[in-house]
C-alpha positions as CSV (number, residue, x, y, z in Angstrom):
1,X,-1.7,19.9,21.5
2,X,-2.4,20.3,25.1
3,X,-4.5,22.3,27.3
4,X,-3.8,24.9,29.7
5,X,-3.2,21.6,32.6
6,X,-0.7,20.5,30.5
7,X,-3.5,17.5,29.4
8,X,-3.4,16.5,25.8
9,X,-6.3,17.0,23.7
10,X,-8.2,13.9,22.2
11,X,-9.7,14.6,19.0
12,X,-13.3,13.8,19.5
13,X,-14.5,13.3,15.7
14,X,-13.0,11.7,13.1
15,X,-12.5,8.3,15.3
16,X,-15.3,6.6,14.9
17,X,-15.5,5.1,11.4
18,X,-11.5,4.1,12.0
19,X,-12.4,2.1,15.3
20,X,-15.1,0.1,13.1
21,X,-12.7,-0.8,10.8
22,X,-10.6,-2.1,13.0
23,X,-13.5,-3.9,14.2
24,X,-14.1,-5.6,10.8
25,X,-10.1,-6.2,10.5
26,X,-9.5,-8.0,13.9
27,X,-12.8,-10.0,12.8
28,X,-11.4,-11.1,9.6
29,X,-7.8,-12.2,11.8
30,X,-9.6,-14.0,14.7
31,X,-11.6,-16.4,12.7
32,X,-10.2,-16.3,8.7
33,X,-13.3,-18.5,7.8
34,X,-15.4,-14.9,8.2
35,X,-13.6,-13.8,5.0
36,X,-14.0,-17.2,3.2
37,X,-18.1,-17.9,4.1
38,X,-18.9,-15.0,1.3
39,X,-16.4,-16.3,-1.5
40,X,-17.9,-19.8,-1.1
41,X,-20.9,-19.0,-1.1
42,X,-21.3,-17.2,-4.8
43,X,-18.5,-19.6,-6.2
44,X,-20.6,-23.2,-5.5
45,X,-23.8,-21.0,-6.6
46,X,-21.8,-20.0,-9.9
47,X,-20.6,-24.2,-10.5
48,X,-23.8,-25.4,-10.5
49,X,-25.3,-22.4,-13.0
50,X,-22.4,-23.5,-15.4
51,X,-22.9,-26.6,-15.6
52,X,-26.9,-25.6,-16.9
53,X,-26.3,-22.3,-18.4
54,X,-24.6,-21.4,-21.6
55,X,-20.8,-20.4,-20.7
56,X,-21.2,-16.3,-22.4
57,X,-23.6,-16.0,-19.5
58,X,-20.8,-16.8,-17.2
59,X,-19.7,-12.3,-17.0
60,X,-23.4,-12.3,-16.3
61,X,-23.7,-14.2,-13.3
62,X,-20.2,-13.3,-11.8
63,X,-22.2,-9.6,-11.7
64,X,-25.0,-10.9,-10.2
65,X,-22.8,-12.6,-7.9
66,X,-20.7,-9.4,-6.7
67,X,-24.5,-7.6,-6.6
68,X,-25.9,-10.7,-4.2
69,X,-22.6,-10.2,-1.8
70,X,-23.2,-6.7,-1.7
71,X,-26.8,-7.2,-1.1
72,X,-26.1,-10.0,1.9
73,X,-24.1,-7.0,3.6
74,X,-27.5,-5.9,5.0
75,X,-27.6,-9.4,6.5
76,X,-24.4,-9.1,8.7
77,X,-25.3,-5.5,9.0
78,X,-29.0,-6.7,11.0
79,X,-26.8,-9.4,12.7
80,X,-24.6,-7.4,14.0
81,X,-26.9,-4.4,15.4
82,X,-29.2,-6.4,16.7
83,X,-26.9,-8.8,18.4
84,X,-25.0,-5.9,19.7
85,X,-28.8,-4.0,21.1
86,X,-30.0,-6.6,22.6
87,X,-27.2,-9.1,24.1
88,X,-24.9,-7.1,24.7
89,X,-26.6,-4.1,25.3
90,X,-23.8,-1.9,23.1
91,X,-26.1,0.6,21.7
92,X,-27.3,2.0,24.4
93,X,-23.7,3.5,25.0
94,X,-23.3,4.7,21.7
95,X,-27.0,6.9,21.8
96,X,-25.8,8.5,25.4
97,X,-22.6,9.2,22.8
98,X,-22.3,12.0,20.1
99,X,-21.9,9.4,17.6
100,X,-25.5,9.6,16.0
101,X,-27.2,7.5,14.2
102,X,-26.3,8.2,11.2
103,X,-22.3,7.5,11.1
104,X,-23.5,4.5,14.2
105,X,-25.0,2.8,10.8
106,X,-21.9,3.6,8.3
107,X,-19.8,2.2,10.9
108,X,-21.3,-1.1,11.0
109,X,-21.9,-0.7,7.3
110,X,-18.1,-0.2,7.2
111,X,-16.6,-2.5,9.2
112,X,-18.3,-5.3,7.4
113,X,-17.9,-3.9,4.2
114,X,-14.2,-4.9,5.3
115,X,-15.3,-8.5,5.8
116,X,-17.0,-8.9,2.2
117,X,-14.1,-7.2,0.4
118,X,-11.8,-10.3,-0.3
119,X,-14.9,-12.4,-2.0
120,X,-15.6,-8.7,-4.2
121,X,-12.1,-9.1,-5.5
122,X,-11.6,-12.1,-6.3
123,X,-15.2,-12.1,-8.5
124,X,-13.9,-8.8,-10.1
125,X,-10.5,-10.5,-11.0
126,X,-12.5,-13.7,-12.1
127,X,-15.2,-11.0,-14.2
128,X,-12.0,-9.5,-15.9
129,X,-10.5,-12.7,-17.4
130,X,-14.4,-13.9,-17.8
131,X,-14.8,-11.0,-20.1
132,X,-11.6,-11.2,-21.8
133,X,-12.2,-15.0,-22.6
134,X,-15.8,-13.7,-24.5
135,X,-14.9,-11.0,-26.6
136,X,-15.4,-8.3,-24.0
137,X,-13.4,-5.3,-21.7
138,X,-13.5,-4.6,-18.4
139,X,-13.1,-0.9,-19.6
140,X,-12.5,1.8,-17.1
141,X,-16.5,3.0,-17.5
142,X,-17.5,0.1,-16.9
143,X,-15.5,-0.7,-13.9
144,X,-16.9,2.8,-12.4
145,X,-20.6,2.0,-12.8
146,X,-20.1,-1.4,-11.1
147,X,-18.3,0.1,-8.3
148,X,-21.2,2.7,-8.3
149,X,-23.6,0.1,-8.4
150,X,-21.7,-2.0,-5.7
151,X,-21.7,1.5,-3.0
152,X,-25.3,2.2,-3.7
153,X,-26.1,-1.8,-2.9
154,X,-23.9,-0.8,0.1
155,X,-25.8,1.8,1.8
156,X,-29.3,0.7,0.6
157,X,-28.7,-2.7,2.1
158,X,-27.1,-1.8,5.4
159,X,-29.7,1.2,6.2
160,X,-32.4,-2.2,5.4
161,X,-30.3,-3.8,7.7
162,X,-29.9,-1.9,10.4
163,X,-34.0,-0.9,10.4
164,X,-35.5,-4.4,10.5
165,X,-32.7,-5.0,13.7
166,X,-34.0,-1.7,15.4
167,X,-37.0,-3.9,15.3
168,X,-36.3,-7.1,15.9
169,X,-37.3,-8.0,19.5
170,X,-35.2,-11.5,20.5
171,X,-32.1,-12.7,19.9
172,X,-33.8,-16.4,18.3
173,X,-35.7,-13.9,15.4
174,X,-32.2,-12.2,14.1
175,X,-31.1,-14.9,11.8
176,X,-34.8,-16.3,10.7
177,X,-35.6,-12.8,9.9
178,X,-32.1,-11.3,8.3
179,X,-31.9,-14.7,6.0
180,X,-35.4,-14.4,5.0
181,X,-35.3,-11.1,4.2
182,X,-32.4,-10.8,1.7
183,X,-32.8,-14.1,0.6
184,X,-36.4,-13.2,-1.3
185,X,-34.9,-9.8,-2.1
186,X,-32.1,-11.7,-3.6
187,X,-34.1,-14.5,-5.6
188,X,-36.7,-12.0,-6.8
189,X,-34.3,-9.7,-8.2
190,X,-32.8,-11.0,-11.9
191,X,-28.8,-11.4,-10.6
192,X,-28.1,-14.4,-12.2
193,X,-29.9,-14.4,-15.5
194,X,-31.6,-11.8,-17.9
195,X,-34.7,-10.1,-16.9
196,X,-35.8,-11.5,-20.1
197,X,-35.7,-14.9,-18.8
198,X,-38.1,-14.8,-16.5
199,X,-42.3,-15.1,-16.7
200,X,-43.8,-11.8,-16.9
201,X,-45.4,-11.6,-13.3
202,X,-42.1,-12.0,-12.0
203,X,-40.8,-9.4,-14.4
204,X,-43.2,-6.8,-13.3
205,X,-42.6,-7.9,-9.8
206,X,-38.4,-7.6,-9.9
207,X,-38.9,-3.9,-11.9
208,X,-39.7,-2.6,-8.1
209,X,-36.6,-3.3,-7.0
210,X,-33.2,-1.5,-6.9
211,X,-31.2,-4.7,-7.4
212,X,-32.9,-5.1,-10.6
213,X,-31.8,-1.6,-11.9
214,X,-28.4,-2.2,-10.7
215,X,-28.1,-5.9,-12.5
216,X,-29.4,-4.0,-15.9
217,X,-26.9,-1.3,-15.3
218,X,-23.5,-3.2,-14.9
219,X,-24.5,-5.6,-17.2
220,X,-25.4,-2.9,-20.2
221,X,-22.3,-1.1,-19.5
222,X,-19.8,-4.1,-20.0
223,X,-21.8,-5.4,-22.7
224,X,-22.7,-8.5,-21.4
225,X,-26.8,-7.6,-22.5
226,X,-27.5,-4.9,-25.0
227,X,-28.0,-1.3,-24.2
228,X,-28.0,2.2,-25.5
229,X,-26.4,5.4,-23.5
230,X,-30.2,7.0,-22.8
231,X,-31.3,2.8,-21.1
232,X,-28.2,3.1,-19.1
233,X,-29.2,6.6,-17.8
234,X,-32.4,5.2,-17.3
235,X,-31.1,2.5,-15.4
236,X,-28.9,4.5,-13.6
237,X,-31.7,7.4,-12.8
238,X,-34.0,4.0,-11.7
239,X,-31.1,2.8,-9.6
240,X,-30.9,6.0,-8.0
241,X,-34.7,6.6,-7.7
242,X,-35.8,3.4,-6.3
243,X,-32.6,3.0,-3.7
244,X,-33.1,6.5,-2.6
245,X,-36.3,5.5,-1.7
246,X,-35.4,2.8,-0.1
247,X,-33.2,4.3,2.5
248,X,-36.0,6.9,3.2
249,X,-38.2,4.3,4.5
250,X,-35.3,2.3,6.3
251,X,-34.5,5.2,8.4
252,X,-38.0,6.8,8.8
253,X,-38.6,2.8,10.2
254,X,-35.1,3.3,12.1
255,X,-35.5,2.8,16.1
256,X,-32.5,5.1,17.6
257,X,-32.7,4.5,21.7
258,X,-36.1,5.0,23.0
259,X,-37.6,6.5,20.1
């Protein structure tokens, strides 16, 4: 299509999430090491708990693994923004652009999304055969609520992300504050053993976050813990609830340019 100077016409939506990906690709095939950091990092966590934990709670912590990589998204996510708003000055382009906050934070969301995906399939391969090896399925119900459970980690995490970035006021505080952040969120949430396991306190602490409804979830619907239909719809309603929640305040705490 071309306009009446004989110009073509550039679409000007629909490009946006595309570019990040590309982004996230060229990432990955500039430094391969990007893609290897997150499968590393659950795998030595995952020796050490089998060489201390009974091997049928192997399924277990490979889920609480996928759910911690997931969750650590929101680290890159804050890296990223923040790096790109303060050194090299990036956002400011894209909020004189139409882009919007909104699909600026999928973007980012996305394009490292991109990064994590090779460590997320190689723990869902090693969760099939895991299963198989204990008596259970990786049925196709199963696999849906843990990709549900994975996308709603995804978007809870990154809008986290990006907030704390928005305000973040040096480049020295990014990575104190992105690895303290997800690192509590990730140790007080029950990802790598039962919620049973752990002192009460903590238990009543971990029920007020969304990582904890997600762990129950996944693990209830492959069997790994026991649960009935209506405690996986609570979970799920929970999951829902509590993340939704979360975003809320993310964005409400969201600085977009001058605001």
């Amino acid at each position: 299509m071309v306009t009446a100077t004989g110009e073509p016409v550039v679409a000007q939506r629909g490009r946006a999430l595309p570019a990040f990906a590309i982004i996230g690709w060229r990432w990955i095939g500039r430094s391969p090491a990007v893609a290897i950091a997150p499968i590393l990092l659950p795998f030595i966590f995952l020796y050490f708990l089998s060489l201390i934990s009974p091997p049928y709670l192997l399924p277990l912590e490979i889920v609480g693994a996928m759910l911690f990589t997931m969750q650590n998204i929101g680290s890159w996510v804050l890296g990223d923004s923040a790096i790109w708003r303060i050194e090299c000055s990036l956002q400011d382009m894209f909020v004189a652009s139409p882009l919007g906050r909104i699909r600026y934070l999928f973007g980012i969301a996305f394009s490292n999304l991109i990064a994590m995906a090779p460590a997320l399939v190689v723990l869902a391969v090693l969760l099939y055969f895991e299963l198989d090896r204990n008596g259970m399925a990786f049925t196709p119900f199963a696999g849906l609520v843990l990709a549900g459970a994975l996308a709603v980690m995804w978007v809870l995490f990154s809008a986290v992300g990006i907030s704390v970035s928005s305000r973040v006021k040096t480049q020295r505080a990014i990575y104190p504050v992105g690895n303290l952040t997800f690192t509590i969120l990730g140790m007080l949430s029950p990802l790598y053993y039962p919620l049973s396991s752990l002192p009460p306190v903590w238990q009543d602490l971990a029920r007020f976050l969304p990582t904890t409804y997600a762990a129950l979830l996944v693990q209830g619907a492959f069997g790994i813990t026991p649960a009935t239909p209506p405690e996986l719809a609570l979970y799920a309603g929970l999951l829902l609830l509590s993340a939704t929640v979360g975003i809320v305040l993310g964005l409400r705490m969201y600085k977009w340019g001058t605001e």
